[in-house]
C-alpha positions as a printed NumPy array, in Angstrom:
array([[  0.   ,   0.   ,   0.   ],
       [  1.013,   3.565,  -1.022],
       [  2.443,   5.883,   2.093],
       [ -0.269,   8.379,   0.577],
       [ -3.597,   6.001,   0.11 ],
       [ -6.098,   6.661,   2.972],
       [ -8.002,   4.013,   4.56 ],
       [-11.238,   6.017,   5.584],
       [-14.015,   4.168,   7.519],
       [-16.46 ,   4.664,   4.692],
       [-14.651,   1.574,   3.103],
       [-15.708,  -0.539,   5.84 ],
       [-19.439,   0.61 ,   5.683],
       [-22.396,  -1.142,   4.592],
       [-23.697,   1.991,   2.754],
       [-22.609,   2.812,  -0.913],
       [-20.486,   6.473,  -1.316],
       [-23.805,   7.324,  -3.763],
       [-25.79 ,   7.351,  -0.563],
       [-23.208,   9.053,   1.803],
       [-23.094,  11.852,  -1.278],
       [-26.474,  12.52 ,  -0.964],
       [-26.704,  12.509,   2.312],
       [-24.583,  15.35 ,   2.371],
       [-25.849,  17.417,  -0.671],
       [-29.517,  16.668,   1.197],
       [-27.84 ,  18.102,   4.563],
       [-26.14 ,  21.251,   2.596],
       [-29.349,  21.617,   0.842],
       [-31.449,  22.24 ,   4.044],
       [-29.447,  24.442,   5.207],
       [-29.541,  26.315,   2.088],
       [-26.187,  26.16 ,   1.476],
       [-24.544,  28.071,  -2.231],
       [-23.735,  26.03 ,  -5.561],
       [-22.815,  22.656,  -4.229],
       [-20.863,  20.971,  -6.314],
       [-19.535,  17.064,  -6.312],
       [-15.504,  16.918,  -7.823],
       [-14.832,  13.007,  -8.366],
       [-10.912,  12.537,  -8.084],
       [-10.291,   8.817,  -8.463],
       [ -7.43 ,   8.379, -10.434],
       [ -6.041,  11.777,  -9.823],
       [ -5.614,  12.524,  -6.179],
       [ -3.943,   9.803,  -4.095],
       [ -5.823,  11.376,  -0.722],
       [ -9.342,  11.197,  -1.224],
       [-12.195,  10.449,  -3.893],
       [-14.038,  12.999,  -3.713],
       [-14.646,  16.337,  -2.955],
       [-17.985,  18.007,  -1.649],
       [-17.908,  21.974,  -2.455],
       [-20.491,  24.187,  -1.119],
       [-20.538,  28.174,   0.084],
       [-22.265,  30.022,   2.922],
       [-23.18 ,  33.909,   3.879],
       [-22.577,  33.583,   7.517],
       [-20.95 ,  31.928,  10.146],
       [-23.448,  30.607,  11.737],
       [-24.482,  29.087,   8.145],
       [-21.44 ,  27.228,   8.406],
       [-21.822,  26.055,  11.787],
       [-25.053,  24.752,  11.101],
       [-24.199,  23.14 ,   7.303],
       [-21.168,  21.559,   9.027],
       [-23.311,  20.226,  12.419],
       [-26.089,  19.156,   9.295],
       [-23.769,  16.984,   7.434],
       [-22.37 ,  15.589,  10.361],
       [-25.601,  14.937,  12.319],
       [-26.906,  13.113,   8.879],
       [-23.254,  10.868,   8.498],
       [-23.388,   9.969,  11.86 ],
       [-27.009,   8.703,  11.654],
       [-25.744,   6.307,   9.418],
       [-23.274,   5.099,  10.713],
       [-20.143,   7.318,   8.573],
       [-18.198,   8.405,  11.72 ],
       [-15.545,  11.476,  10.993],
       [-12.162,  11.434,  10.52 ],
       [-10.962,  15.037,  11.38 ],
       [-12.408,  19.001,  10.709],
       [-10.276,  22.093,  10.142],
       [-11.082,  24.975,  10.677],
       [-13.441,  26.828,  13.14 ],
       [-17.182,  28.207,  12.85 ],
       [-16.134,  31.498,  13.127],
       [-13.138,  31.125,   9.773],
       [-13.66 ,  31.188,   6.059],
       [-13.213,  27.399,   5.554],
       [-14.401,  24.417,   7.41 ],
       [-13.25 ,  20.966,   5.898],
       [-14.867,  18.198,   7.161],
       [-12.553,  15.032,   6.42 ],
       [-14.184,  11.26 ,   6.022],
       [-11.416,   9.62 ,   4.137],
       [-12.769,   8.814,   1.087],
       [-14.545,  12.21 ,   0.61 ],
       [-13.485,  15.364,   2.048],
       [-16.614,  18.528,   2.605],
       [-15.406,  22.205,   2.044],
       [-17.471,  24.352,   3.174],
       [-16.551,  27.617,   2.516],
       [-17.958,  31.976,   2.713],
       [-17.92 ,  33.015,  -0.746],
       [-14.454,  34.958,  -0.908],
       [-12.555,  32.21 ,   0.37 ],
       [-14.507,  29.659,  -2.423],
       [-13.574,  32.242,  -5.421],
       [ -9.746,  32.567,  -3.584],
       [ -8.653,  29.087,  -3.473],
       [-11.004,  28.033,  -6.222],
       [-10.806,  24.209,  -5.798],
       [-12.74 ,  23.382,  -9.278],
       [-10.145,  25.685, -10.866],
       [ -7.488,  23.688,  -9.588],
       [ -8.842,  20.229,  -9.793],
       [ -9.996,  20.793, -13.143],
       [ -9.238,  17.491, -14.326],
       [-11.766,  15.885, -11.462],
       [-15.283,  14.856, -13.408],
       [-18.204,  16.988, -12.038],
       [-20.77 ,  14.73 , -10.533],
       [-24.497,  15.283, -10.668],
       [-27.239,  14.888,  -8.57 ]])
């Protein structure tokens, strides 16, 4: 095995990633969240599969899309690996191994511009 491959505990779940995806655009969704988007990296990232992209106005739009998605994961049984960032910051990343959530206010999306840089990831839809 690869120093860099990640063995999240989604792997070891009895629920497809298809499901755990929606579960989190349903999540980012009801907190009315800004242009989610779904980057599929297989093949070109050696840290994670995917990547969950979404914006907020507030910070207490992020706490809640970030306490949303997790409440919803951990319902099922998709326990977290690690979060960066704070509630009160421009960027939360909420880290389950195979798929990693941004959730980010809308300067810091257009700054570090993740589907700029991961260009080369297909754009899922749901």
């Amino acid at each position: 095995m690869n120093i860099f491959q990640r063995t999240g505990f989604i792997g070891r779940l009895n629920i497809k990633i298809n499901d755990i995806l929606k579960l989190i655009l349903e999540a980012v969704s009801d907190k009315k969240a800004i242009n989610p988007c779904v980057l599929e990296l297989k093949g070109i990232s050696d840290f994670t599969d995917y990547f969950i992209i979404c914006s907020v106005e507030s910070s207490q739009q992020m706490r809640a899309v970030a306490e949303g998605i997790q409440e919803k994961l951990k319902a099922g049984g998709v326990r977290m690996m690690h979060q960066e960032g704070q509630w009160d910051s421009a960027w939360i990343l909420l880290d389950y191994g195979e798929l990693i959530v941004h959730i980010f206010d809308e300067e810091a999306r257009q700054f570090y511009n993740l589907e700029e840089l991961w260009q080369n990831a297909l754009q899922l839809e749901f």
